[in-house]
NUFISE-293365 format. One record per residue (C-alpha): residue number from 1; residue in three letters; x, y, z. Coordinates in pm, 1 decimal, padded with zeros to 6 digits. Example, Ala and Ser with C-alpha at 12.3 -4.5 7.8 and 13.67 -1.06 7.14 Angstrom:
1, ALA, 01230.0, -00450.0, 00780.0
2, SER, 01367.0, -00106.0, 00714.0
This chain:
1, UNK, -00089.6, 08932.5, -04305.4
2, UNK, 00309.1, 08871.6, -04365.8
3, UNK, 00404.2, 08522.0, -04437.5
4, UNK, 00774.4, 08405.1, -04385.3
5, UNK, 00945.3, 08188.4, -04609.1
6, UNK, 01282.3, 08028.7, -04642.8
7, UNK, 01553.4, 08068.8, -04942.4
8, UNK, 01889.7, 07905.6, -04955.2
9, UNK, 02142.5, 08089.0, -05164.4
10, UNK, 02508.5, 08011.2, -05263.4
11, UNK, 02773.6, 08141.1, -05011.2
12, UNK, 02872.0, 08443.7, -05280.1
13, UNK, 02472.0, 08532.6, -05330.0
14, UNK, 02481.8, 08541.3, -04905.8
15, UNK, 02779.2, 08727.1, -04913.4
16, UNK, 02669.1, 09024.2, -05170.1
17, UNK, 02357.4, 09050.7, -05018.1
18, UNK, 02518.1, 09121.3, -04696.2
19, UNK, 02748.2, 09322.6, -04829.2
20, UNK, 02474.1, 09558.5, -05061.1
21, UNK, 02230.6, 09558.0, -04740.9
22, UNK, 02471.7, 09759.9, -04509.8
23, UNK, 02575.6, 09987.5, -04779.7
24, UNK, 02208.0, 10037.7, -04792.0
25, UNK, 02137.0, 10041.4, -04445.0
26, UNK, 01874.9, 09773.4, -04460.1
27, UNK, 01845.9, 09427.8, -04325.3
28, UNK, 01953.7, 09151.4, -04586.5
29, UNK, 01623.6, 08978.5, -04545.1
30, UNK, 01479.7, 09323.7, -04644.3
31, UNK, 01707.6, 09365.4, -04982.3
32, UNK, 01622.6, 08978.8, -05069.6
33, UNK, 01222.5, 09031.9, -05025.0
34, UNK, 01272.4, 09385.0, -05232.6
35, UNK, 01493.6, 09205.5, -05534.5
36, UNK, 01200.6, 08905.3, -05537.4
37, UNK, 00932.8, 09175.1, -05581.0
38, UNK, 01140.7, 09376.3, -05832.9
39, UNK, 01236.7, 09023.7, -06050.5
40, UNK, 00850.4, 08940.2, -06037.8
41, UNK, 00751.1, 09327.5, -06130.9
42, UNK, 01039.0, 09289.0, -06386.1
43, UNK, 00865.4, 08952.0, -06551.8
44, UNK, 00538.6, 09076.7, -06492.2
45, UNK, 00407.1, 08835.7, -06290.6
46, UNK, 00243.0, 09136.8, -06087.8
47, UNK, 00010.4, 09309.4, -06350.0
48, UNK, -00088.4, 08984.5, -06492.0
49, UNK, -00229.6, 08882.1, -06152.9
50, UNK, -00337.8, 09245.5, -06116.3
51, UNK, -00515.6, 09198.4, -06436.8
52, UNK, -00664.0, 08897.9, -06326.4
53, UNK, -00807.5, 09007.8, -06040.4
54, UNK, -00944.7, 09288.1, -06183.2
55, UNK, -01140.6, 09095.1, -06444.9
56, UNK, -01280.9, 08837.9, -06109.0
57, UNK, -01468.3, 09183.0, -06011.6
């Protein structure tokens, strides 16, 4: 089940984002959700809740 949630980012931020997402061919909201989930992966939030859930079993 996808959830939607609303960011507000500086007018530069908005601005590379748009620019990045049609060099890459993807929607902006697309690159945004994908840089969130890398910067989480990247502190790892991920595996520690990974890890948690694994030990719940």
């Amino acid at each position: 089940m996808s959830i939607q949630i609303r960011i507000t980012v500086s007018k530069e931020i908005n601005n590379l984002l748009e620019r990045v997402s049609k060099k890459l061919g993807k929607k902006k909201s697309m690159l945004a959700r994908e840089l969130m989930e890398q910067k989480m992966y990247d502190l790892e939030l991920i595996q520690k809740e990974l890890k948690e859930m694994e030990k719940e079993k």
